[in-house]
Chimera marker file (.cmm) of the C-alpha trace (Angstrom):
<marker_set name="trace">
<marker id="1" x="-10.829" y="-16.860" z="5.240" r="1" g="1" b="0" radius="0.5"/>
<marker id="2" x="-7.986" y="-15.095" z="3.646" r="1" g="1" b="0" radius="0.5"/>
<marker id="3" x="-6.453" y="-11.903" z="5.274" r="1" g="1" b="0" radius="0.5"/>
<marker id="4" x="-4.541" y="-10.047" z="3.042" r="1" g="1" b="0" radius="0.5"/>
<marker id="5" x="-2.365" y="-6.903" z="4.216" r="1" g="1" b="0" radius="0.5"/>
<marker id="6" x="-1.104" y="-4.499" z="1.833" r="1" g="1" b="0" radius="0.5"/>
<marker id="7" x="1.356" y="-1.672" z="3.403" r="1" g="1" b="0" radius="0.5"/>
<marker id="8" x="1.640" y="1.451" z="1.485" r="1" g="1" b="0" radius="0.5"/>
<marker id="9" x="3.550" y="4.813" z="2.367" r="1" g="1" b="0" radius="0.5"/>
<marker id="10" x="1.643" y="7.536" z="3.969" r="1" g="1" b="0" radius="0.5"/>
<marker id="11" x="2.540" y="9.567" z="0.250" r="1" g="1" b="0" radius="0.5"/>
<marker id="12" x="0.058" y="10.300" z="-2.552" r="1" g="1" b="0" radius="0.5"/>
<marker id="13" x="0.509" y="9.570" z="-6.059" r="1" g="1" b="0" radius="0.5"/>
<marker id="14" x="1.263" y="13.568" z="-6.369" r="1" g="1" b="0" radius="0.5"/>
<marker id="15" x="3.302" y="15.791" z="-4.849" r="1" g="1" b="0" radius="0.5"/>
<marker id="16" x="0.503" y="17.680" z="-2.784" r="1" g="1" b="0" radius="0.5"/>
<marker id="17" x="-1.235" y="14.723" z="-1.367" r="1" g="1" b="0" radius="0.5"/>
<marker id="18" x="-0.254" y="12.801" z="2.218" r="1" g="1" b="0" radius="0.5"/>
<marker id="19" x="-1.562" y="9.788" z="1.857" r="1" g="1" b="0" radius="0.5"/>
<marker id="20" x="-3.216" y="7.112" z="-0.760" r="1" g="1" b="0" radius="0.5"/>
<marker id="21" x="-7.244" y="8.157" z="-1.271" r="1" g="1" b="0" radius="0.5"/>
<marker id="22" x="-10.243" y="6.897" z="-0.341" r="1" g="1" b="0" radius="0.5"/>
<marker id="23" x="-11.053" y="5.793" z="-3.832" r="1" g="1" b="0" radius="0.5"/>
<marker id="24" x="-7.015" y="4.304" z="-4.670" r="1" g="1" b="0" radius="0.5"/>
<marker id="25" x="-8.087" y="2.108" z="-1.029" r="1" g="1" b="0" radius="0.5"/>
<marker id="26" x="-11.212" y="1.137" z="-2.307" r="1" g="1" b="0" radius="0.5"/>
<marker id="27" x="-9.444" y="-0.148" z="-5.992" r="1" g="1" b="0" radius="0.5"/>
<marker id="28" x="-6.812" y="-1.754" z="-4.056" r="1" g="1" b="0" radius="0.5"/>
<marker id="29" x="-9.592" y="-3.757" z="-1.680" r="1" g="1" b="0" radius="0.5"/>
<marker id="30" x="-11.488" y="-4.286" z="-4.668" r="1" g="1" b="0" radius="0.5"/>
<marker id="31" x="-8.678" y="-5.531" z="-7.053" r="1" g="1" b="0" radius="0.5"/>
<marker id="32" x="-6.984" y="-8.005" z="-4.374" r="1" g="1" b="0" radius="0.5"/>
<marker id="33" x="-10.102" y="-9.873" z="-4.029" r="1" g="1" b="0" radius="0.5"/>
<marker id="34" x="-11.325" y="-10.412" z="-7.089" r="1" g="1" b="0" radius="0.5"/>
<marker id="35" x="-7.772" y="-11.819" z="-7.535" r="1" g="1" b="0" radius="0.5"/>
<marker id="36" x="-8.061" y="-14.554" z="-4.297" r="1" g="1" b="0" radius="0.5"/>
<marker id="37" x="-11.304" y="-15.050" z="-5.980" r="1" g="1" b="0" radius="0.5"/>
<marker id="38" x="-9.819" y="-15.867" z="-9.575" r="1" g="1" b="0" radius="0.5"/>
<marker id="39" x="-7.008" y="-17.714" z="-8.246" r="1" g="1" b="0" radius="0.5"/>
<marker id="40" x="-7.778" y="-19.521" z="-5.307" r="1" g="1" b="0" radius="0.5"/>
<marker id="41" x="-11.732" y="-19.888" z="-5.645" r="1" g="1" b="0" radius="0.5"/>
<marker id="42" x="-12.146" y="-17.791" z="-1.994" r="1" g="1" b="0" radius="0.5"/>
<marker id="43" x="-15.814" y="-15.851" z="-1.958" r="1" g="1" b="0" radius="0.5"/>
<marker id="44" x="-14.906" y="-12.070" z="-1.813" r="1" g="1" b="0" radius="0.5"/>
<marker id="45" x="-17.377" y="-11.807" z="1.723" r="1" g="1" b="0" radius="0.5"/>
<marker id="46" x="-14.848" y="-13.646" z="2.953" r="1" g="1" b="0" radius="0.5"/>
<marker id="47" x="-11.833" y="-12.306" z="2.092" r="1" g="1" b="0" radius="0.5"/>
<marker id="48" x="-10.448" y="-9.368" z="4.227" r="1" g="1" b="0" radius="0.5"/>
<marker id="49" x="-8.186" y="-6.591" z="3.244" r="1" g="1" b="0" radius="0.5"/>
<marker id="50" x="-6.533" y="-4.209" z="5.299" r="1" g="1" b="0" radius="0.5"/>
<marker id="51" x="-4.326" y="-1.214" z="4.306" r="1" g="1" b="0" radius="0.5"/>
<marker id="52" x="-1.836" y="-0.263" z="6.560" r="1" g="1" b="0" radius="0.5"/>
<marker id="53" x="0.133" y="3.013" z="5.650" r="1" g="1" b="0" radius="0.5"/>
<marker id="54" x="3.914" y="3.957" z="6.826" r="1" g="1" b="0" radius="0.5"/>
<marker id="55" x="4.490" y="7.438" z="7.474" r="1" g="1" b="0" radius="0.5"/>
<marker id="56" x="7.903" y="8.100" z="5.483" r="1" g="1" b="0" radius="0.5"/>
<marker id="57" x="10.118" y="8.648" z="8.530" r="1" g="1" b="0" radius="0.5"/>
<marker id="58" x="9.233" y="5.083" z="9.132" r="1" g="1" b="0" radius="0.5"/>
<marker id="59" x="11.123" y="3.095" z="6.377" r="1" g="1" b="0" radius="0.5"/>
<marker id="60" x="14.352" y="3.215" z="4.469" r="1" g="1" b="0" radius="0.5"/>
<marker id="61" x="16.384" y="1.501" z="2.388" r="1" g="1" b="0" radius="0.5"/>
<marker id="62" x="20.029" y="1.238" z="1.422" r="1" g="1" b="0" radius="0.5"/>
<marker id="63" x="20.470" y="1.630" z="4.559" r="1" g="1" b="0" radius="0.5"/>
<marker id="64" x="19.201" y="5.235" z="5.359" r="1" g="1" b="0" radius="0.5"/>
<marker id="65" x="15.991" y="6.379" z="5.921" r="1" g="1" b="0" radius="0.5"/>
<marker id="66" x="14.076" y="7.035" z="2.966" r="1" g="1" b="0" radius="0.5"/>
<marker id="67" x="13.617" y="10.664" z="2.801" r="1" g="1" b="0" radius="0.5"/>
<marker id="68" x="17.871" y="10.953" z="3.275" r="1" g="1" b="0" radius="0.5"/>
<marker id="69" x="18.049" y="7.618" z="0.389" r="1" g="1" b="0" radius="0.5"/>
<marker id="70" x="16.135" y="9.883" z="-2.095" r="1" g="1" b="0" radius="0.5"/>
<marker id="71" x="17.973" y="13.200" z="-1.561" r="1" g="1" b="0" radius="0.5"/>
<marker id="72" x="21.289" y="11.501" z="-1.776" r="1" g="1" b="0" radius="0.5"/>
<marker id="73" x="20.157" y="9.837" z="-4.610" r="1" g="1" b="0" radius="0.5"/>
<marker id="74" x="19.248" y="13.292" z="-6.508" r="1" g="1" b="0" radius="0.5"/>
<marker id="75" x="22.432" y="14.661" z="-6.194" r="1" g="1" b="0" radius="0.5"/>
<link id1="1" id2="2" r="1" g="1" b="0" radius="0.2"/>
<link id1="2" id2="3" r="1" g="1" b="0" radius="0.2"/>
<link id1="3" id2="4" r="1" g="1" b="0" radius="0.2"/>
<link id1="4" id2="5" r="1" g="1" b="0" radius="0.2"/>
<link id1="5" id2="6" r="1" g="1" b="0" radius="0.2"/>
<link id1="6" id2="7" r="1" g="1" b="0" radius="0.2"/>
<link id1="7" id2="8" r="1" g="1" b="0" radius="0.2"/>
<link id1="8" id2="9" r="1" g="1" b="0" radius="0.2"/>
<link id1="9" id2="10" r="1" g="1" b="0" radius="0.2"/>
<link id1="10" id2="11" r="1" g="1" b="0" radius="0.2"/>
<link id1="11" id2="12" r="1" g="1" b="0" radius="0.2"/>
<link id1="12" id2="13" r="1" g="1" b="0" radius="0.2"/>
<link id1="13" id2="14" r="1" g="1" b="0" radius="0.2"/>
<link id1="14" id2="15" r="1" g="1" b="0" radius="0.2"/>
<link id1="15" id2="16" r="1" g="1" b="0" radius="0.2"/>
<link id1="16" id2="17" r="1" g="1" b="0" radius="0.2"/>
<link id1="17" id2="18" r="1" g="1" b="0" radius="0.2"/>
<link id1="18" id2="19" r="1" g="1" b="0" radius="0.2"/>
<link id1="19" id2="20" r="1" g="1" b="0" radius="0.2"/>
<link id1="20" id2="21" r="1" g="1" b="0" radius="0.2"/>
<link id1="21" id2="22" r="1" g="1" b="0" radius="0.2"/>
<link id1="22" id2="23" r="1" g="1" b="0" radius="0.2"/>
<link id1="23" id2="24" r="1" g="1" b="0" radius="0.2"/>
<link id1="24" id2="25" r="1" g="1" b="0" radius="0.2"/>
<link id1="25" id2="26" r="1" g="1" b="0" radius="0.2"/>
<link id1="26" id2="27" r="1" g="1" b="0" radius="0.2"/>
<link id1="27" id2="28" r="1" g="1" b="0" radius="0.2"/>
<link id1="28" id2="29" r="1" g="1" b="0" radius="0.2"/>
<link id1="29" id2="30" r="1" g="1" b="0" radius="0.2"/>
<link id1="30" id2="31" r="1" g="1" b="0" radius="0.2"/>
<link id1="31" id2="32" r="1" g="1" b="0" radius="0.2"/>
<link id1="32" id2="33" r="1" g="1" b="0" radius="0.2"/>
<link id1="33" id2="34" r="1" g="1" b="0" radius="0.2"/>
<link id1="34" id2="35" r="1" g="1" b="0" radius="0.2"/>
<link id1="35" id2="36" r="1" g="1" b="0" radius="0.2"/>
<link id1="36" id2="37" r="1" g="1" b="0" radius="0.2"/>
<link id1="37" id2="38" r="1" g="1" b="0" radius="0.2"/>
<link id1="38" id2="39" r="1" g="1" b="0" radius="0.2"/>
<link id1="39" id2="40" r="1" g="1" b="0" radius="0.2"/>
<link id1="40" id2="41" r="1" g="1" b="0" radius="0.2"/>
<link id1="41" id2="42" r="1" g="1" b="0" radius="0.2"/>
<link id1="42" id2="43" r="1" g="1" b="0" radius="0.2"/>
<link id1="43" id2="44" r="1" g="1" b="0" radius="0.2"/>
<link id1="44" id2="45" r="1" g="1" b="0" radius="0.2"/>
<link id1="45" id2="46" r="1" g="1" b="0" radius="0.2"/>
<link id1="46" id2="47" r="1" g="1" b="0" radius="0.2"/>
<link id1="47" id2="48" r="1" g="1" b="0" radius="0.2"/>
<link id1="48" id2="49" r="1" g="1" b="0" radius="0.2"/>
<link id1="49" id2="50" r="1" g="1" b="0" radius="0.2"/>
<link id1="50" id2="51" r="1" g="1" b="0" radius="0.2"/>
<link id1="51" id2="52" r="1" g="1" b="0" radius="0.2"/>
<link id1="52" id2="53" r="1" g="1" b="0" radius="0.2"/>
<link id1="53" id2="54" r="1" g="1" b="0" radius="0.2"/>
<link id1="54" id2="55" r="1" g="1" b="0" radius="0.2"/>
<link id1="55" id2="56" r="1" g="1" b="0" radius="0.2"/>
<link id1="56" id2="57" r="1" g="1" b="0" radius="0.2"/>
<link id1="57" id2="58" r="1" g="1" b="0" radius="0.2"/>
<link id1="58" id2="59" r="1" g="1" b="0" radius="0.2"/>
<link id1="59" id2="60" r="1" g="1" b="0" radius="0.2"/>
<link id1="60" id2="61" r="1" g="1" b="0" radius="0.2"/>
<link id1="61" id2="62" r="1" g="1" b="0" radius="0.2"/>
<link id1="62" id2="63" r="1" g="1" b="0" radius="0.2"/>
<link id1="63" id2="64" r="1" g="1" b="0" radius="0.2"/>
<link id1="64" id2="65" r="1" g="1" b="0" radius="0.2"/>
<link id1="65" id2="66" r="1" g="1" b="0" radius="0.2"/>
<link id1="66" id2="67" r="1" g="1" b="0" radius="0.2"/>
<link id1="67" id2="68" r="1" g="1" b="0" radius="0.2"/>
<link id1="68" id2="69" r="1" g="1" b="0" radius="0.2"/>
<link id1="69" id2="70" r="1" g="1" b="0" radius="0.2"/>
<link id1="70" id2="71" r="1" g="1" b="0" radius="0.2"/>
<link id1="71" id2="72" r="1" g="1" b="0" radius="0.2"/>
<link id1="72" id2="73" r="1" g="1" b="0" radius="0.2"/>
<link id1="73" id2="74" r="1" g="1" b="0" radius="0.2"/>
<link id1="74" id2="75" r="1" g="1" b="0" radius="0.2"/>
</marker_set>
């Protein structure tokens, strides 16, 4: 039984959204196990997917957290 975890960050795809939609989830669910099933044979009832989002304040990179990464990378 595969268990696959994706994380995203708690953004949308546009500026006025907080978080990835029902219907990007659903794609996402939907894409990965078609894939395991392509790939590696595994039946998609049993394949598992679970999305896990980060709120922003929760990751960085370079070093910084992300929102300070971005705004020093703007400048």
């Amino acid at each position: 039984m595969p268990v696959v975890t994706i994380k995203v960050t708690r953004e949308g795809t546009t500026p006025d959204r907080q978080s990835v939609t029902a219907e990007e989830k659903a794609a996402l669910i939907k894409g990965v196990s078609e894939l395991l099933l392509e790939v590696l044979h595994k039946p998609l009832d049993s394949t598992h997917v679970i999305i896990e989002e980060v709120d922003t304040e929760n990751w960085g990179w370079g070093g910084l957290p992300a929102l300070e990464y971005r705004k020093q990378r703007s400048q």
